[in-house]
C-alpha positions as CSV (number, residue, x, y, z in Angstrom):
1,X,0.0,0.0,0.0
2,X,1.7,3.6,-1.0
3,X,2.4,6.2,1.7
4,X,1.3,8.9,-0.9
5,X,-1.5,11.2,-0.1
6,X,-3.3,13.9,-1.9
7,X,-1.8,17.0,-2.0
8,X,-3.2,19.8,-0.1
9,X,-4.5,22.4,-2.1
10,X,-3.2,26.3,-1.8
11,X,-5.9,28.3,-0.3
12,X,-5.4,31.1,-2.8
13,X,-8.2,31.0,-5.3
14,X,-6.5,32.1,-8.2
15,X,-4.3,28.7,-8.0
16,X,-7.2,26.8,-8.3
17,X,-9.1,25.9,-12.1
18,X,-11.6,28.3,-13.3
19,X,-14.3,27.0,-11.7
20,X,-12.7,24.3,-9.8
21,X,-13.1,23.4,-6.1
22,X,-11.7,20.3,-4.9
23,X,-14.1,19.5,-2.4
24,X,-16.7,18.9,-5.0
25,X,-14.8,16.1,-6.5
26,X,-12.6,16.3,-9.7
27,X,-13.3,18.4,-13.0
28,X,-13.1,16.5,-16.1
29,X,-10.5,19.0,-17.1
30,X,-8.2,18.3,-14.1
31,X,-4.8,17.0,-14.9
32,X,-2.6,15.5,-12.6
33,X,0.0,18.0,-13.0
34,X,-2.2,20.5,-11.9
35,X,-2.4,18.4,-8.6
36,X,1.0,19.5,-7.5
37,X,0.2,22.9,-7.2
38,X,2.3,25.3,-5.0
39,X,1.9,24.5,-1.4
40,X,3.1,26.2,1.9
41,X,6.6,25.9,2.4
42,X,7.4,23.8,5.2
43,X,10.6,24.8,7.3
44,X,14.0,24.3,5.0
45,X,15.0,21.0,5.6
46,X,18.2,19.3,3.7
47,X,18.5,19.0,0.4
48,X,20.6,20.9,-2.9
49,X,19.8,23.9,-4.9
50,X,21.5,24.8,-8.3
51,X,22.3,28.6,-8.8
52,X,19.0,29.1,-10.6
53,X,16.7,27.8,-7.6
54,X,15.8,24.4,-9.5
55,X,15.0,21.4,-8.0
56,X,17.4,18.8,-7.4
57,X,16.5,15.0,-6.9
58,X,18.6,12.1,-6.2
59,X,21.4,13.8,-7.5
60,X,19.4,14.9,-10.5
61,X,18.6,18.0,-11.7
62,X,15.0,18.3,-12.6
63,X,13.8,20.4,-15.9
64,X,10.9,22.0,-13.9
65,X,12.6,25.5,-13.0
66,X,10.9,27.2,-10.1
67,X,9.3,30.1,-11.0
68,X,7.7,31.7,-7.9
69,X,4.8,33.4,-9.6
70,X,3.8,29.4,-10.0
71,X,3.7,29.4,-13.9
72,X,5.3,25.9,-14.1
73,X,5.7,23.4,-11.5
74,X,8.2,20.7,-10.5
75,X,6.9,17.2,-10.4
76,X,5.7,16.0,-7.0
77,X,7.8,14.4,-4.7
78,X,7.5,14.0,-1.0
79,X,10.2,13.1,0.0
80,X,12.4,16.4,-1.9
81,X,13.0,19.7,0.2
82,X,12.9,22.8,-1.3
83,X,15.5,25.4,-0.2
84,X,15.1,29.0,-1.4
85,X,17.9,31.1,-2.7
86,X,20.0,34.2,-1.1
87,X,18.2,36.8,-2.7
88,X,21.2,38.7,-4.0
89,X,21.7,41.8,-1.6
90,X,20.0,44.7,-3.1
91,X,22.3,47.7,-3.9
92,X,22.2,50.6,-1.0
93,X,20.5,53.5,-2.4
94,X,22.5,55.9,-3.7
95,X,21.5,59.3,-1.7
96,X,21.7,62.3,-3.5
97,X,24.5,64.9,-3.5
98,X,23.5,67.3,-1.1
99,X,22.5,70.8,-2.2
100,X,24.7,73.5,-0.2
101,X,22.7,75.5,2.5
102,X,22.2,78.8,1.7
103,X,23.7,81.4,4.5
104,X,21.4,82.6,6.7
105,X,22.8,86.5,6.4
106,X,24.4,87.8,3.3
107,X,27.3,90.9,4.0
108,X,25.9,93.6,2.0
109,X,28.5,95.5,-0.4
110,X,31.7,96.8,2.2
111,X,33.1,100.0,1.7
112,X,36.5,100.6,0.3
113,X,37.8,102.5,3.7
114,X,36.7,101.1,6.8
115,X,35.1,98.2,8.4
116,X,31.4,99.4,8.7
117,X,28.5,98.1,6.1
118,X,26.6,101.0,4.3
119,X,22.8,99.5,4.9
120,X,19.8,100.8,4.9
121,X,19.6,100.5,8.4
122,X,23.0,102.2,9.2
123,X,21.6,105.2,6.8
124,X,19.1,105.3,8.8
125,X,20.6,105.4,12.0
126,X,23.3,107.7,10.3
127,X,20.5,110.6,9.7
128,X,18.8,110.1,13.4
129,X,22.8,111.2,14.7
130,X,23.3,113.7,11.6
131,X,19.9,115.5,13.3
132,X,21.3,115.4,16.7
133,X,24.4,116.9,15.6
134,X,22.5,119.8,13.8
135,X,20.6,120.1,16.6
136,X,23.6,120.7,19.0
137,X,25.2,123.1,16.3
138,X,22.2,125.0,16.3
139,X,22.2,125.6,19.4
140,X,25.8,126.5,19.8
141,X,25.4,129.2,17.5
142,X,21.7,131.0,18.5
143,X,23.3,131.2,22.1
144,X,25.9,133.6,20.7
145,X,24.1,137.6,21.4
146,X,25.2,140.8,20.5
147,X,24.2,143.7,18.4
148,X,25.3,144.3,15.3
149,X,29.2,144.0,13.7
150,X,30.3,146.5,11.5
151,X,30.5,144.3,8.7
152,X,26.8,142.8,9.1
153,X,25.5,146.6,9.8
154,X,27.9,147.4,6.3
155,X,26.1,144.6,3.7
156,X,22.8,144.8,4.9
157,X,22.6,148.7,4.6
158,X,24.2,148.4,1.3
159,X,21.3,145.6,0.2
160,X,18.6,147.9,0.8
161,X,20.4,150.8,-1.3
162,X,21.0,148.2,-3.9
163,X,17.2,146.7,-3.9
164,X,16.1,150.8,-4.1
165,X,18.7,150.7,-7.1
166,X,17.7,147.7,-8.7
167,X,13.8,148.6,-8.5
168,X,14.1,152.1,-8.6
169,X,17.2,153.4,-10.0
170,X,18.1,155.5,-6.9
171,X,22.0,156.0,-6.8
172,X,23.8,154.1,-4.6
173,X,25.7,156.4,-1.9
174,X,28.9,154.4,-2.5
175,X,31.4,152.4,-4.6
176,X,30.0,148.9,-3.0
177,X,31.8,147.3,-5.9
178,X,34.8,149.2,-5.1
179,X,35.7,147.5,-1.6
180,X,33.0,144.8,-1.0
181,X,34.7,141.1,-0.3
182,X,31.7,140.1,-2.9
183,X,29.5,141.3,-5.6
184,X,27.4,143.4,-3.5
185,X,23.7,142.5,-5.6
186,X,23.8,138.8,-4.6
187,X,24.3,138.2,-0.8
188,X,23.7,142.3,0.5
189,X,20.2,142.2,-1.9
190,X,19.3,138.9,-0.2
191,X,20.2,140.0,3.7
192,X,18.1,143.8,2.8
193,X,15.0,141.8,1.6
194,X,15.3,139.3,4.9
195,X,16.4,141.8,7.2
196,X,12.8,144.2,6.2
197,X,10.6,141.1,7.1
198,X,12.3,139.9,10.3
199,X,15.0,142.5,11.4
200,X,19.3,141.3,11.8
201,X,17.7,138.4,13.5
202,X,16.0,137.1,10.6
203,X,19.4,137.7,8.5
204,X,21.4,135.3,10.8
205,X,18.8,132.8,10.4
206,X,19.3,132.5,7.1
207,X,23.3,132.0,7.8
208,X,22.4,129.4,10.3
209,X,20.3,127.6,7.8
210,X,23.3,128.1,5.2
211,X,25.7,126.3,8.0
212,X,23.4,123.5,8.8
213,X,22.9,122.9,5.2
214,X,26.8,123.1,4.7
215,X,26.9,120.5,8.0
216,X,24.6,118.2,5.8
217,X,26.2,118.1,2.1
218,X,29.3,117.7,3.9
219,X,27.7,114.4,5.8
220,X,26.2,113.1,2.4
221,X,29.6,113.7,0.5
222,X,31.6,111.9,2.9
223,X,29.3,109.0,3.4
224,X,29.5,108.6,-0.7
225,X,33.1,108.8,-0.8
226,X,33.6,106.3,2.8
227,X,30.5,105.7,4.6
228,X,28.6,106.4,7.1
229,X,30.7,106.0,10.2
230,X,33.1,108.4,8.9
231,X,30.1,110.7,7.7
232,X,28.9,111.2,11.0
233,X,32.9,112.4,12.0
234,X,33.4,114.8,9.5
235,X,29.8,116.3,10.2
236,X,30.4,116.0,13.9
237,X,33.6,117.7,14.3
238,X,32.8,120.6,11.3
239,X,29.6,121.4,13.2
240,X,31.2,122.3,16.1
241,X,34.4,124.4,15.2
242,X,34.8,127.8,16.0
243,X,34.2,129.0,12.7
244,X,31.4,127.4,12.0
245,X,29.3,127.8,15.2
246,X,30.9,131.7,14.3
247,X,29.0,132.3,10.8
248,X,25.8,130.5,12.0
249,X,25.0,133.5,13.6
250,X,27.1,136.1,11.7
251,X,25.1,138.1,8.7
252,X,28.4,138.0,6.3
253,X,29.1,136.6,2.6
254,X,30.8,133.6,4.3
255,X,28.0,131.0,5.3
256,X,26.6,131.6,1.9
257,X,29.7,131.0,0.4
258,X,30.9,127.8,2.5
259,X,26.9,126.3,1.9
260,X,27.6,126.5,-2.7
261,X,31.0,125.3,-2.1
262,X,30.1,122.9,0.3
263,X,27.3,121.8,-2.6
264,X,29.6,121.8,-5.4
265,X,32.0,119.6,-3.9
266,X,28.5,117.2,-3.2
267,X,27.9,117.8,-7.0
268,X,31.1,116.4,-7.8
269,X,31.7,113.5,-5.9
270,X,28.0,112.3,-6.5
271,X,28.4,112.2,-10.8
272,X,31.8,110.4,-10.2
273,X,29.8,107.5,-11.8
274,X,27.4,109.2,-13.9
275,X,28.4,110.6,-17.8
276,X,31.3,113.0,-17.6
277,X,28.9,115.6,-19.0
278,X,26.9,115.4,-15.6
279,X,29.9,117.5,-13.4
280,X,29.2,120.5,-15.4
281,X,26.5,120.7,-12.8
282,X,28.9,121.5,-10.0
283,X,30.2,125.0,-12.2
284,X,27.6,126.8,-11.2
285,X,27.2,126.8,-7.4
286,X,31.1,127.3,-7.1
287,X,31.0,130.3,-9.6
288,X,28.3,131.6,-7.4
289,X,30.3,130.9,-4.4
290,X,32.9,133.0,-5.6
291,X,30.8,135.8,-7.1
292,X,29.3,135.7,-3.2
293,X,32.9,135.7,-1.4
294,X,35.7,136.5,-3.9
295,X,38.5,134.3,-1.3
296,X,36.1,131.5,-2.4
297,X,38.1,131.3,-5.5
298,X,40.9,130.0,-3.6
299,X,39.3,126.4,-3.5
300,X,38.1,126.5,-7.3
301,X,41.0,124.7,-8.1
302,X,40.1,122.1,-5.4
303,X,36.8,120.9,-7.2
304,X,38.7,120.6,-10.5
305,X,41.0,118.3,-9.3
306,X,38.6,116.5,-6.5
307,X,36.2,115.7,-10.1
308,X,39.0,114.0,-11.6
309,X,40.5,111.5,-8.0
310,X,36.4,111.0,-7.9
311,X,36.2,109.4,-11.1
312,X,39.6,108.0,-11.6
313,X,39.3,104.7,-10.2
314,X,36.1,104.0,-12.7
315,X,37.3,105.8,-15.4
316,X,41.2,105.6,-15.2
317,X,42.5,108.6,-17.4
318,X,39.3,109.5,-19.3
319,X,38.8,111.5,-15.8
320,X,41.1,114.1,-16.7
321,X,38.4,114.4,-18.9
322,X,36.2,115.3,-16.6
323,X,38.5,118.1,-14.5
324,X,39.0,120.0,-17.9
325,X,35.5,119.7,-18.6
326,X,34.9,121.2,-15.2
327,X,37.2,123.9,-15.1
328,X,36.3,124.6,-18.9
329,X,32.5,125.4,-17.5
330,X,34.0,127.0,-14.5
331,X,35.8,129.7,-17.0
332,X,32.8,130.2,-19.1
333,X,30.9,131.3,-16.1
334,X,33.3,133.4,-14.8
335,X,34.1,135.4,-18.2
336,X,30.4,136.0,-18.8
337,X,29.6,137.1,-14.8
338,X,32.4,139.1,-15.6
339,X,31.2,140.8,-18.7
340,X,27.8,141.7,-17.4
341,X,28.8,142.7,-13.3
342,X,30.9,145.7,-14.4
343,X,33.5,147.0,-12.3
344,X,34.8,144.7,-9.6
345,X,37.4,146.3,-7.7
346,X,36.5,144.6,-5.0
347,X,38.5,141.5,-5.6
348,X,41.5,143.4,-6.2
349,X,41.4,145.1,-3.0
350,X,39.7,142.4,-0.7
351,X,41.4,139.2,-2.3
352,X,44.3,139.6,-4.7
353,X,45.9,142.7,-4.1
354,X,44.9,143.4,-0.1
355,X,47.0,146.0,2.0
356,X,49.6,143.8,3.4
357,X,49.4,144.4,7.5
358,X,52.3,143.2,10.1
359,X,51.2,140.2,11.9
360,X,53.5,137.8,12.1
361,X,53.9,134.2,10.6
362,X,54.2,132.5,14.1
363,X,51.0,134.5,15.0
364,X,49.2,133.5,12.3
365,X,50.1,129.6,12.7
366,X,49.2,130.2,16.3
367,X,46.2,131.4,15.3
368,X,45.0,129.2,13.0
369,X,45.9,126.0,15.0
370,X,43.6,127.2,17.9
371,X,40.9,127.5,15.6
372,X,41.0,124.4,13.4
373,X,44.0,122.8,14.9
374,X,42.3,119.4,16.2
375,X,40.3,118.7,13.2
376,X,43.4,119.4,11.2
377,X,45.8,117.3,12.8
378,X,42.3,114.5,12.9
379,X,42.0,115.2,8.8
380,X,46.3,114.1,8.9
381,X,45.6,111.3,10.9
382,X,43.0,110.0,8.6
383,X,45.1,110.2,5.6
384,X,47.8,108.6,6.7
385,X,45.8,105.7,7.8
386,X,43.7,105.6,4.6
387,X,47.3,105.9,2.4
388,X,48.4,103.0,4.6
389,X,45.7,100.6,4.6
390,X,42.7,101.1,2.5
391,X,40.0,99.2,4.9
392,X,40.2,97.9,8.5
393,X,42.1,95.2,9.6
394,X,39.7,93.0,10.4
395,X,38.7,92.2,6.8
396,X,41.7,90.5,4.9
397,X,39.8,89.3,2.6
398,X,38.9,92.7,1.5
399,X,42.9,94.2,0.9
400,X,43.1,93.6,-2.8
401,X,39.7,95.4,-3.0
402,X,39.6,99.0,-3.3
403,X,41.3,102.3,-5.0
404,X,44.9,102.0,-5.3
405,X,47.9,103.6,-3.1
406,X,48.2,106.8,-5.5
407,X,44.6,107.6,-6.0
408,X,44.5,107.2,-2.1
409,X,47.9,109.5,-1.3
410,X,46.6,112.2,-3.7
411,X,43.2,112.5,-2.2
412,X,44.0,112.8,1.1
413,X,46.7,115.3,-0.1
414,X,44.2,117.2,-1.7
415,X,41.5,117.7,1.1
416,X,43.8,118.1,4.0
417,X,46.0,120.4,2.4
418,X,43.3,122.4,1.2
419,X,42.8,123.3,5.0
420,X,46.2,124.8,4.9
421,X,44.9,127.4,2.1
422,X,43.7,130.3,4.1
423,X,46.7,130.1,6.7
424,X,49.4,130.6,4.0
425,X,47.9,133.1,1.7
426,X,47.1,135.4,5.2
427,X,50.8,134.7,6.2
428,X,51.8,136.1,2.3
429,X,49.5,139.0,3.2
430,X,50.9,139.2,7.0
431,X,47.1,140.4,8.0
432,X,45.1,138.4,10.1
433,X,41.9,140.4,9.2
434,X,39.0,137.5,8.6
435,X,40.9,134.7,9.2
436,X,39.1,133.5,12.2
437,X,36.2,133.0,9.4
438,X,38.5,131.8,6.4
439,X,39.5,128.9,8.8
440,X,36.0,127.2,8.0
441,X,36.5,127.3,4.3
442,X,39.4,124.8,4.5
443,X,37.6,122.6,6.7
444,X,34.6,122.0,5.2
445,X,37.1,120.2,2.3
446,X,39.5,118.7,5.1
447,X,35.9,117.0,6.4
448,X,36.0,113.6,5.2
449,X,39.2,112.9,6.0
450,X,38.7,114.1,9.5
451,X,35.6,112.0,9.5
452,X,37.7,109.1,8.0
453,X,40.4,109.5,10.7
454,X,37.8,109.3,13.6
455,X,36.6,106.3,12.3
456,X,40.0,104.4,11.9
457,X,40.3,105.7,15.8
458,X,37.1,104.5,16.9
459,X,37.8,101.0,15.7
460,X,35.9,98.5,13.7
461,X,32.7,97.4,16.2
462,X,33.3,100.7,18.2
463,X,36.0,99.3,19.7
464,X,37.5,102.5,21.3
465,X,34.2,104.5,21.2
466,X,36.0,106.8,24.1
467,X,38.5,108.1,22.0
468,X,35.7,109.3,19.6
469,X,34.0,111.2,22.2
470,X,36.8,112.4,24.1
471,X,38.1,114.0,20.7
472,X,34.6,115.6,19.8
473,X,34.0,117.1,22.9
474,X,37.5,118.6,23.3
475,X,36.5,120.3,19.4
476,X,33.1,121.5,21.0
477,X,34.6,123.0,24.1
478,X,37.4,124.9,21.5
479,X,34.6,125.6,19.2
480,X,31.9,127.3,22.3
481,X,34.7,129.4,23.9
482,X,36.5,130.8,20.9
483,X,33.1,131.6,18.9
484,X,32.2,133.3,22.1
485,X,35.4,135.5,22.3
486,X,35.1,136.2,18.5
487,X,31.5,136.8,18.8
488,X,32.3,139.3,21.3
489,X,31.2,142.7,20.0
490,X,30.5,146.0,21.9
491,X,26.7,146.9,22.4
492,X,26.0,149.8,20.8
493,X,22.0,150.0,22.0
494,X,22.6,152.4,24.4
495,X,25.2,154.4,22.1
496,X,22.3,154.5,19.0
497,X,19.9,155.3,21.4
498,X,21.4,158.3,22.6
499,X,22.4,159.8,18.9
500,X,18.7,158.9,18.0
501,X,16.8,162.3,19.2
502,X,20.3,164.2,17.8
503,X,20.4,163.3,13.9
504,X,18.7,164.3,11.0
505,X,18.8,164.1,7.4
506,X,21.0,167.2,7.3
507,X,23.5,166.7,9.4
508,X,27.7,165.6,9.1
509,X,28.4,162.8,11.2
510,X,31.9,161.2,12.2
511,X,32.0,157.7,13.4
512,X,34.4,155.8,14.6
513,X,33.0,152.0,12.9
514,X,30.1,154.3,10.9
515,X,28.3,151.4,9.7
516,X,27.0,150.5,13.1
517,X,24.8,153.9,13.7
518,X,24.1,153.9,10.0
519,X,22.5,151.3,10.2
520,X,20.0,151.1,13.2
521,X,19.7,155.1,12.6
522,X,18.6,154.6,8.8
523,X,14.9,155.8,8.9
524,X,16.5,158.9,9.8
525,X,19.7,159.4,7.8
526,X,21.2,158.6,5.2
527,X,24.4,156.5,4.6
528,X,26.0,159.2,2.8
529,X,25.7,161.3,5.7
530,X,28.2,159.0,7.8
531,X,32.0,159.3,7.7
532,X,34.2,156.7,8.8
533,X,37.5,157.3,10.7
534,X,39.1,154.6,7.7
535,X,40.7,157.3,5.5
536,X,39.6,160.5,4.2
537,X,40.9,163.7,2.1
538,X,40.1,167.2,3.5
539,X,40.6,170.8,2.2
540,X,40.3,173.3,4.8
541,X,39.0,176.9,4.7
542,X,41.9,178.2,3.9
543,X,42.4,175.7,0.4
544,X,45.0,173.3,2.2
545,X,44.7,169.7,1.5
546,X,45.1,167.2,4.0
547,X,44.9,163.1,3.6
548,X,45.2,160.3,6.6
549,X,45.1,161.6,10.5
550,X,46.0,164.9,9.8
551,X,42.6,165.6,7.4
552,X,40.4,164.5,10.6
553,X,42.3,166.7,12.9
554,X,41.6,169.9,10.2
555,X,38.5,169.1,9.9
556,X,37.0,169.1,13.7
557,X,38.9,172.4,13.7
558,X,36.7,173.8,11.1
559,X,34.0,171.8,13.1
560,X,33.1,170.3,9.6
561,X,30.8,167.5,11.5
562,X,27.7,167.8,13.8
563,X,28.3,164.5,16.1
564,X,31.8,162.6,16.6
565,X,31.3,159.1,18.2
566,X,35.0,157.5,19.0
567,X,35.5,154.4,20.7
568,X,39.1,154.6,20.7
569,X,40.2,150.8,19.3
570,X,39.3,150.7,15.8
571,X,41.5,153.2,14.5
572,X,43.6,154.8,17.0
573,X,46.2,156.6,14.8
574,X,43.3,158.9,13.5
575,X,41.4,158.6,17.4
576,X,44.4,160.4,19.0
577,X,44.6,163.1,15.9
578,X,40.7,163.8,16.6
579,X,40.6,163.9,20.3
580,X,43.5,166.1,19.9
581,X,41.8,168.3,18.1
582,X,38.8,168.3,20.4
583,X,40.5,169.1,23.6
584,X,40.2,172.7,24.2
585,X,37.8,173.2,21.0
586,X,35.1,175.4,21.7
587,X,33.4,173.9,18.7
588,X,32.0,170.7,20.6
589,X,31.2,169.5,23.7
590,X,30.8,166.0,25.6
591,X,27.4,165.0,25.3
592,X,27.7,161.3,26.4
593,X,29.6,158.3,27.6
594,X,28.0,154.7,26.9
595,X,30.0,151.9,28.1
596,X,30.1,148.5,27.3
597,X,32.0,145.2,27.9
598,X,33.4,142.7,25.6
599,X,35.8,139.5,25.8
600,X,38.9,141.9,25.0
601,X,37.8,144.1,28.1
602,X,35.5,147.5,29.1
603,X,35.2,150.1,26.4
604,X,33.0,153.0,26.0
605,X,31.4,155.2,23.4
606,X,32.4,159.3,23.9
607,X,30.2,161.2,22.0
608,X,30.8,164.5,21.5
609,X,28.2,167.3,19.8
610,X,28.6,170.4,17.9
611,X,27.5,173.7,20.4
């Protein structure tokens, strides 16, 4: 009897016929291959394999090759094994090469001279401190008081006589072209038509705002030739130098000046990338600048060559392009302001061809290091480091980067020597007449460079922030008490006060500073009427002519003027000659004596009337 028994049938109804179901007997269709059908596996048990997974049986192999998706079967036998083979090891998935992160922060473009980043944030934050410093220069120079200075009484008179001549053709009682410091129909005209809204007070204002706008052109042309760090230097330390907390409150050509210079030089450092055509636009504030205040003309020659360093690293030679093109316009301007002003003496006598005095070239350096000296020697400081190094040293990476060694000599050549203008063309003159004021002018172009060298002191991530601020307020503590000793001027209320009820419009009057009474006393005489103790010709009764001290000692003998108001400082050659003429005159008599005080000591007015 066989040991065989029927196989067991998979449970899987797809391995069974098509309508087949053993436990119903056999179809007629059933073969008895299909009997064998794939089964469970048991557990492997002994037994061969080939490579291919066929069935091996008594040492033969069979021709039935397993196929697991039970196409074919191998003939039944139960007393074979099956043994399954290794799967070959699949291959590890190859990952993919990762993609390289993206940096969280990005460095925005680094400027070629320092350390700092020129964001939009640090602007910004660059024009919040730029406000603060106006503020504080502001109020440096509206704390200065005093009445009016000779000078300011001078141009504002002579704007009102040149508005009546412009609108009315009323003859001008005096050759203001002759010995004006500038062409007396641009910055007088303006002063007359503030000073009959709003009074000298109103005429300072507009110096002030002059100033602060100067303070500001000189903050954006520094932060586009650095950046802003060194922006907010040169700003700082300009806004608080004598001569500049001086002129905010002083009605004078100067502020106006310094303000178109100050917005040429912007001009011309802002179209360093722009068409060479675009620096024409600089020509005209700096012709105007000089037509304002002729010594202006000294740093003409400045903006020609700062429009060619501006544009030389971009352009490379073609910039010397741009310089002739500048001074070409420049020329132009000049010629045809020239051809339609008419006579301009003043420039010869103010500028070119001054009286040469007898001050000393030790005073004068003295001088002029008191009044600029620390943002001078700060302006040095900055060149040298910016010829050295062209960036902070924290930023290797960035030394190739930048304008190269002689582009970075010349310019801070240029700027800080330009400071040194004023200084040596007064010590050629031996005068220091107006050089307290002159001082500013080379500042303003010493600026970035100043602001530069604060910066490299400060230290990239404010690293010596104390330095900073310990230089700054040593400038504003310089700038408050010299302004104040300059500003300084003797109070002539009480003086105009008492000459008030005396004059008329018929009267000769002799003043010692003339402008001053002329002035405040114009609704009631003329400027014509007014002589100054500065030089004068006289003939006396009997046909003799005199010139100098000796024609104002004839003349109080004839008792050729009505009032004689000395102070006794201005001009003392000719104050000895009159009051040596007075004493013992029977002509006159000593009507008053105002006093008043200044930083140079106690004066007083002596005023003296005809009996």
């Amino acid at each position: 009897m066989s040991d065989r028994h029927p196989p067991v049938w998979a449970d899987d109804p797809a391995l069974r016929g098509d309508a087949h179901d053993p436990s119903y007997g056999q179809d007629p269709s059933w073969s008895y291959g299909q009997q064998y059908a794939q089964q469970a596996h048991p557990a492997p048990q002994q037994g061969e394999v080939t490579d291919t997974g066929s069935w091996r049986f008594d040492g033969h192999t069979s021709s039935y090759t397993d196929q697991r998706t039970y196409d074919t079967f191998a003939p039944y036998d139960p007393y074979a094994t099956y043994t399954a083979t290794e799967p070959a090891p699949a291959p590890a998935p190859v990952s993919p090469e990762p993609e390289p992160e993206q940096p969280g922060y990005v460095l925005p473009p680094v400027q070629e001279s320092s350390w700092a980043v020129d964001t939009g944030r640090s602007r910004l934050l660059g024009r919040w401190v730029l406000l603060c410093v106006l503020l504080i220069q502001a109020g440096l120079s509206l704390r200065l008081r005093g009445t009016a200075f000779e000078d300011e009484a001078l141009y504002v008179l002579a704007g009102h006589y040149e508005i009546g001549n412009i609108l009315h053709g009323t003859p001008v009682p005096g050759d203001f072209e002759g010995y004006f410091s500038g062409y007396p129909k641009l910055y007088p005209v303006l002063a007359a038509m503030v000073d009959s809204v709003a009074g000298l007070a109103g005429v300072r204002i507009v110096s002030l705002v002059f100033m602060l706008g100067a303070t500001s052109l000189l903050y954006a042309t520094t932060r586009r030739m650095f950046d802003v760090r060194a922006a907010i230097g040169a700003a700082a330390l300009f806004s608080v130098v004598q001569s500049t907390v001086f002129l905010g409150n002083f009605a004078t050509f100067d502020a106006a000046a310094i303000f178109l210079l100050a917005l040429s030089a912007w001009i011309v450092v802002r179209t360093g990338r722009a068409p060479i055509v675009a620096v024409v636009l600089a020509a005209p504030p700096a012709v105007l600048a000089f037509a304002t205040k002729y010594a202006a003309g000294l740093y003409l020659p400045t903006l020609v060559v700062l429009a060619v360093l501006t544009a030389f690293r971009h352009r490379g030679l073609r910039a010397l392009a741009r310089g002739a093109l500048l001074g070409g316009a420049m020329g132009a301007l000049l010629g045809a302001g020239y051809l339609f002003a008419g006579s301009l003496g003043g420039i010869s006598q103010t500028t070119t061809n001054r009286a040469k005095g007898a001050d000393t070239a030790a005073q004068l350096l003295q001088h002029s290091a008191q009044w600029g000296g620390l943002m001078f020697l700060t302006a040095v400081g900055g060149s040298l480091a910016y010829a050295i190094r062209p960036h902070m040293g924290e930023m290797p990476w960035l030394e190739q980067v930048g304008p190269g060694r002689f582009r970075r000599i010349a310019l801070g050549v240029l700027l800080t020597g330009t400071a040194l203008l004023a200084p040596a063309y007064q010590i050629h003159l031996q005068t220091e007449v107006s050089l307290f004021k002159h001082v500013g002018f080379g500042l303003l172009f010493a600026g970035p460079m100043a602001g530069l060298g604060i910066s490299r002191l400060v230290g990239p991530h404010f690293r010596h922030p104390q330095l900073g601020i310990m230089l700054y307020v040593l400038t504003l503590v310089f700038g408050m008490v010299q302004s104040q000793q300059n500003y300084s001027f003797p109070d002539s209320r009480e003086m105009t006060a008492v000459l008030r009820p005396m004059v008329d419009r018929k009267g000769t009057y002799l003043a010692e500073e003339h402008e001053v009474p002329a002035y405040y006393l114009r609704d009631v005489t003329g400027y014509g009427q007014w002589q100054s103790t500065f030089g004068m010709d006289y003939t006396d009764k009997k046909g003799k002519r005199y010139s100098g001290p000796e024609a104002y000692a004839a003349a109080v003998k004839d008792a050729k003027f009505d009032i004689i108001v000395l102070r006794g400082t201005v001009t003392p050659d000719v104050d000895t000659a009159v009051t040596d003429a007075l004493r013992g005159n029977p002509h006159y008599r000593l009507a008053a004596v105002t006093r008043f005080t200044t930083s140079k000591g106690d004066g007083a007015y002596r005023i003296w009337v005809k009996r």
